[in-house]
PyMOL Python script that loads the backbone (N, CA, C, O; Angstrom):
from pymol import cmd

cmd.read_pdbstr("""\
ATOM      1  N   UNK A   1      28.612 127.890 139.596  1.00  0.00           N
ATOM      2  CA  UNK A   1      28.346 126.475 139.427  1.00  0.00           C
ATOM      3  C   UNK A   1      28.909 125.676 140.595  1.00  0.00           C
ATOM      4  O   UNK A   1      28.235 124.962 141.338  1.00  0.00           O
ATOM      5  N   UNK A   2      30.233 125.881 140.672  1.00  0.00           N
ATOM      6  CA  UNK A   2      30.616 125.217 142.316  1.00  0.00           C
ATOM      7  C   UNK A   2      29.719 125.536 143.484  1.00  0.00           C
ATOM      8  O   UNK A   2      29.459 124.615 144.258  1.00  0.00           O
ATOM      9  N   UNK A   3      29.274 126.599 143.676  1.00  0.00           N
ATOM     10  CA  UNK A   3      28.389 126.855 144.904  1.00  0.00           C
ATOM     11  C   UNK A   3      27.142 125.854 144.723  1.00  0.00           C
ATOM     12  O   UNK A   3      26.583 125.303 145.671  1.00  0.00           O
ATOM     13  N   UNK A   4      26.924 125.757 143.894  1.00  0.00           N
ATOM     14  CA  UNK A   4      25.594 124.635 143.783  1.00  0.00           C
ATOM     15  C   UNK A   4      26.037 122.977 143.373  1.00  0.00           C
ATOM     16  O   UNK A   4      25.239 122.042 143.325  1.00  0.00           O
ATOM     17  N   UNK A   5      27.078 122.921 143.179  1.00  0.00           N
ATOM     18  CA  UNK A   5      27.970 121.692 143.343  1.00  0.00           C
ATOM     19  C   UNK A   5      28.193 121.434 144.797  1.00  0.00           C
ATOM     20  O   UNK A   5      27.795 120.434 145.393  1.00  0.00           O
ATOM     21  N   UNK A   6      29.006 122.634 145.422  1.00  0.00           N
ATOM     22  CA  UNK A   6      29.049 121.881 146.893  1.00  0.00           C
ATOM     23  C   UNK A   6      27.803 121.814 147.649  1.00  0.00           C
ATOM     24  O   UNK A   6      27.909 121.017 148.582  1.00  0.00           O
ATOM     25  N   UNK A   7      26.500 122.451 147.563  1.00  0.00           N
ATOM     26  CA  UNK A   7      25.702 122.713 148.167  1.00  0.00           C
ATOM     27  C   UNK A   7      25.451 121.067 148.240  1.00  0.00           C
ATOM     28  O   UNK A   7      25.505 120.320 149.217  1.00  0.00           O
ATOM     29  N   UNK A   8      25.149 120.776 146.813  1.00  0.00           N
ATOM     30  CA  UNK A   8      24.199 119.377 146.378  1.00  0.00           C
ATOM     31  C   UNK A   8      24.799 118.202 147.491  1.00  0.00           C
ATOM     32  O   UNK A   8      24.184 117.628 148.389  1.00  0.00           O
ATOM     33  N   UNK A   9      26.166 118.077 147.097  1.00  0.00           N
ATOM     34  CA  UNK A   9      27.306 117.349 147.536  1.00  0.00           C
ATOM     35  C   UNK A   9      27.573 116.873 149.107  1.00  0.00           C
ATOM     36  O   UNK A   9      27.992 115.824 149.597  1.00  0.00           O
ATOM     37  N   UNK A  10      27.074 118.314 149.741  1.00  0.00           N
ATOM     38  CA  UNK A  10      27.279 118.329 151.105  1.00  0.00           C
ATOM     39  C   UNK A  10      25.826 117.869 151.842  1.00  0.00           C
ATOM     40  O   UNK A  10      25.637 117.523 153.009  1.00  0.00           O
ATOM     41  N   UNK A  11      24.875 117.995 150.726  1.00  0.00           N
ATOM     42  CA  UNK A  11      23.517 117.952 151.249  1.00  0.00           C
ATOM     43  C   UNK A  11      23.268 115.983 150.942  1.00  0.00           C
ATOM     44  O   UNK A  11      22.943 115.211 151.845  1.00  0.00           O
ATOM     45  N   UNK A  12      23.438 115.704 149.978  1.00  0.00           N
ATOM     46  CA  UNK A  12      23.914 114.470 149.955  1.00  0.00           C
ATOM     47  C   UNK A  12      24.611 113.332 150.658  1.00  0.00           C
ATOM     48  O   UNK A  12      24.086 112.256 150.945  1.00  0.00           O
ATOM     49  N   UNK A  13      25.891 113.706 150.909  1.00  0.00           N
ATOM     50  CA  UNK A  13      26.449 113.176 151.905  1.00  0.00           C
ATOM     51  C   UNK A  13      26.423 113.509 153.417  1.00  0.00           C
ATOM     52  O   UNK A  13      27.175 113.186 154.336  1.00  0.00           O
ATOM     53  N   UNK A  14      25.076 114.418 153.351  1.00  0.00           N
ATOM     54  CA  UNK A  14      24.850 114.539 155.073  1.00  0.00           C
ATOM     55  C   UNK A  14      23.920 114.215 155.282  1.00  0.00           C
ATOM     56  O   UNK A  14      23.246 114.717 156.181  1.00  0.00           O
ATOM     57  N   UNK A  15      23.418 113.011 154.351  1.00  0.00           N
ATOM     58  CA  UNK A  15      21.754 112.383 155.028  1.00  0.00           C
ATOM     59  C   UNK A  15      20.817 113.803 154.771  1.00  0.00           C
ATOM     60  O   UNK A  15      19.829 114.069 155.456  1.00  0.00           O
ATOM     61  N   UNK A  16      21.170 114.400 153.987  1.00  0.00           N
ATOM     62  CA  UNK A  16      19.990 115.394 153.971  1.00  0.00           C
ATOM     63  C   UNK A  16      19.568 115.908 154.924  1.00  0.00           C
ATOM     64  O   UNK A  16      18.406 115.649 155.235  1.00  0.00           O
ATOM     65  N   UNK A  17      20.398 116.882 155.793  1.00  0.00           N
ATOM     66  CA  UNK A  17      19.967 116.828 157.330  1.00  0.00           C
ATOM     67  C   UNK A  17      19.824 118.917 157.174  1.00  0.00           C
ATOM     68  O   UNK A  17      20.118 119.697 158.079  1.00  0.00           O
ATOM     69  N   UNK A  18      19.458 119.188 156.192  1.00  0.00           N
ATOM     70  CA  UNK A  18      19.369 120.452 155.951  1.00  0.00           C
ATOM     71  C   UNK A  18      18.873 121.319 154.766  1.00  0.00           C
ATOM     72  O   UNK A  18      19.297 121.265 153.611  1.00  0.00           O
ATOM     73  N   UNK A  19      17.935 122.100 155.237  1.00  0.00           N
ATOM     74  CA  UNK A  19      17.325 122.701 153.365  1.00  0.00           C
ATOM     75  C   UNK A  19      18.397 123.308 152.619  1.00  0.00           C
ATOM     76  O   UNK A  19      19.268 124.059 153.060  1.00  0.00           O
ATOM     77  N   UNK A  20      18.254 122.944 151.568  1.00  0.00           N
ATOM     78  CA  UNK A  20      18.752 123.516 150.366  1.00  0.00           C
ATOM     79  C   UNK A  20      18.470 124.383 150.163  1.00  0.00           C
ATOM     80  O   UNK A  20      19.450 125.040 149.813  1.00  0.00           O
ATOM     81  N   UNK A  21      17.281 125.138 150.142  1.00  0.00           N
ATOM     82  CA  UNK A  21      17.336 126.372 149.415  1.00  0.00           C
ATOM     83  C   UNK A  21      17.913 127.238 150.627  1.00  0.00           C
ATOM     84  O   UNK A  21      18.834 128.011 150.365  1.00  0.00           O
ATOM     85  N   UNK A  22      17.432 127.160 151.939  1.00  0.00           N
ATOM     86  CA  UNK A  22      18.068 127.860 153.123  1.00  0.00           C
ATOM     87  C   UNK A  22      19.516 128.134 152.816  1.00  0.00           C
ATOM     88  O   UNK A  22      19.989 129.267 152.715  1.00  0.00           O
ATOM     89  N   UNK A  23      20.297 126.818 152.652  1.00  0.00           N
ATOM     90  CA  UNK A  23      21.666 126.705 152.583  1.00  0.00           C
ATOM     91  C   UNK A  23      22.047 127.581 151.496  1.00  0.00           C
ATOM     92  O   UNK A  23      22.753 128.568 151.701  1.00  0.00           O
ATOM     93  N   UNK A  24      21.632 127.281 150.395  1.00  0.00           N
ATOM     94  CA  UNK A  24      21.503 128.101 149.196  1.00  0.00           C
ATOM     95  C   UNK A  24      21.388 129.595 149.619  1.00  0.00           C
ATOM     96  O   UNK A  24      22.478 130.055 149.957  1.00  0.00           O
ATOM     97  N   UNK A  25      20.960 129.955 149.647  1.00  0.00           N
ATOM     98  CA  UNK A  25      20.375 131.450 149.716  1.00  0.00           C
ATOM     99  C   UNK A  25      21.572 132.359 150.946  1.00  0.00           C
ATOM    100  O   UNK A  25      22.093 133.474 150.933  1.00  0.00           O
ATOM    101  N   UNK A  26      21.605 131.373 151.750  1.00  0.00           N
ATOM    102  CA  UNK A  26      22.812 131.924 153.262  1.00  0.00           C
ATOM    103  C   UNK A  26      24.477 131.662 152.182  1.00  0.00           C
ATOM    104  O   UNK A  26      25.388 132.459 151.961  1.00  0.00           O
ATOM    105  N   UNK A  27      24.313 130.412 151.788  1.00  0.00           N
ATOM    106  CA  UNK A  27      25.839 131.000 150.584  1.00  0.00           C
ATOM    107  C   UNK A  27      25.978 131.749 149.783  1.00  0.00           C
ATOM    108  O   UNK A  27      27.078 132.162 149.415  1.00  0.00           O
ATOM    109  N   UNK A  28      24.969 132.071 149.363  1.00  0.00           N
ATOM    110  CA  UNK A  28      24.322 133.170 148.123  1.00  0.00           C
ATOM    111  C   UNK A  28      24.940 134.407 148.475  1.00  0.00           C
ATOM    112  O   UNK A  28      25.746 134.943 147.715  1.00  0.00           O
ATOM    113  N   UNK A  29      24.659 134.833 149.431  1.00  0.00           N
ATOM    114  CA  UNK A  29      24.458 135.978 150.309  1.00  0.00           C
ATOM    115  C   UNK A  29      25.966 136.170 150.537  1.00  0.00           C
ATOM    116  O   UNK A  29      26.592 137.168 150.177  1.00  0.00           O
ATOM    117  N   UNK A  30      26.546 134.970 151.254  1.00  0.00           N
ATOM    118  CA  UNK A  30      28.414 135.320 151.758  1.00  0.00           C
ATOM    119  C   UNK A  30      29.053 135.663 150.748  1.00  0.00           C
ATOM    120  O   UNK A  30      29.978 136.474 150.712  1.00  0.00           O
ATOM    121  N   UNK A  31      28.366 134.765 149.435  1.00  0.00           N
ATOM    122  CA  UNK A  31      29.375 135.168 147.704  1.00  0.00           C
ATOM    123  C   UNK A  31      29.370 136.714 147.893  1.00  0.00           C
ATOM    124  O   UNK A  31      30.311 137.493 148.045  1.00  0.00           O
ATOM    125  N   UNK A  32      28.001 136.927 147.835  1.00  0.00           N
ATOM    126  CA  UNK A  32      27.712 138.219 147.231  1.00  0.00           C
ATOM    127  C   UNK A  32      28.195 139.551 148.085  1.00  0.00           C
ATOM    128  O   UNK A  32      28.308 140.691 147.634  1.00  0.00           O
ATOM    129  N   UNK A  33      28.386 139.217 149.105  1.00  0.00           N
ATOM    130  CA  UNK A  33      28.666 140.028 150.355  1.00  0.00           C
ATOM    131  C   UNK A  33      30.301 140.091 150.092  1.00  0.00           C
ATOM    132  O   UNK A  33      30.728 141.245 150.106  1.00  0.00           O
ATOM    133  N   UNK A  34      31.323 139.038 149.847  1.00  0.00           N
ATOM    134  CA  UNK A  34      32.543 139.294 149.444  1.00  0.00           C
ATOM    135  C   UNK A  34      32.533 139.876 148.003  1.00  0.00           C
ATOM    136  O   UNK A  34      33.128 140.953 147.973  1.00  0.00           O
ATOM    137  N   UNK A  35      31.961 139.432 146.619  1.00  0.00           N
ATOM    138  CA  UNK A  35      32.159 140.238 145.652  1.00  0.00           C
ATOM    139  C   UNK A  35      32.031 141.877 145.889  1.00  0.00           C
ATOM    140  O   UNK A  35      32.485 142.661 145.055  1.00  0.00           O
ATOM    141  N   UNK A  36      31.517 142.223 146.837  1.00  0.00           N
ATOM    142  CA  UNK A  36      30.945 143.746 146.914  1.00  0.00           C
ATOM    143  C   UNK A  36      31.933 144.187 147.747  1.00  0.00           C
ATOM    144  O   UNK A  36      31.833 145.395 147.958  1.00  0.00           O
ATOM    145  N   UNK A  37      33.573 143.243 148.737  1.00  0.00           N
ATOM    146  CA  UNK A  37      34.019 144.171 149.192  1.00  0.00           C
ATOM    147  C   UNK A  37      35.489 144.369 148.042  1.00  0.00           C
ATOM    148  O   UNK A  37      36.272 145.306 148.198  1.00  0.00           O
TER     149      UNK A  37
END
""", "prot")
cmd.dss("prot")
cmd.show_as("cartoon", "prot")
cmd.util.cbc("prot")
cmd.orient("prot")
């Protein structure tokens, strides 16, 4: 839930200067890449 809290948050207060789901999916990935070590 935080990962899509800060996503919103940061995408918000940055003028929207970046996709979401891109952003989404590239944090997605770092979570998931540390749960697995």
């Amino acid at each position: 839930t935080s990962l899509v809290q800060g996503v919103a948050i940061r995408w918000t207060l940055g003028a929207r200067g970046f996709s979401l789901v891109d952003e989404g999916v590239r944090l997605l990935d770092v979570q998931v890449g540390l749960l697995r070590r």
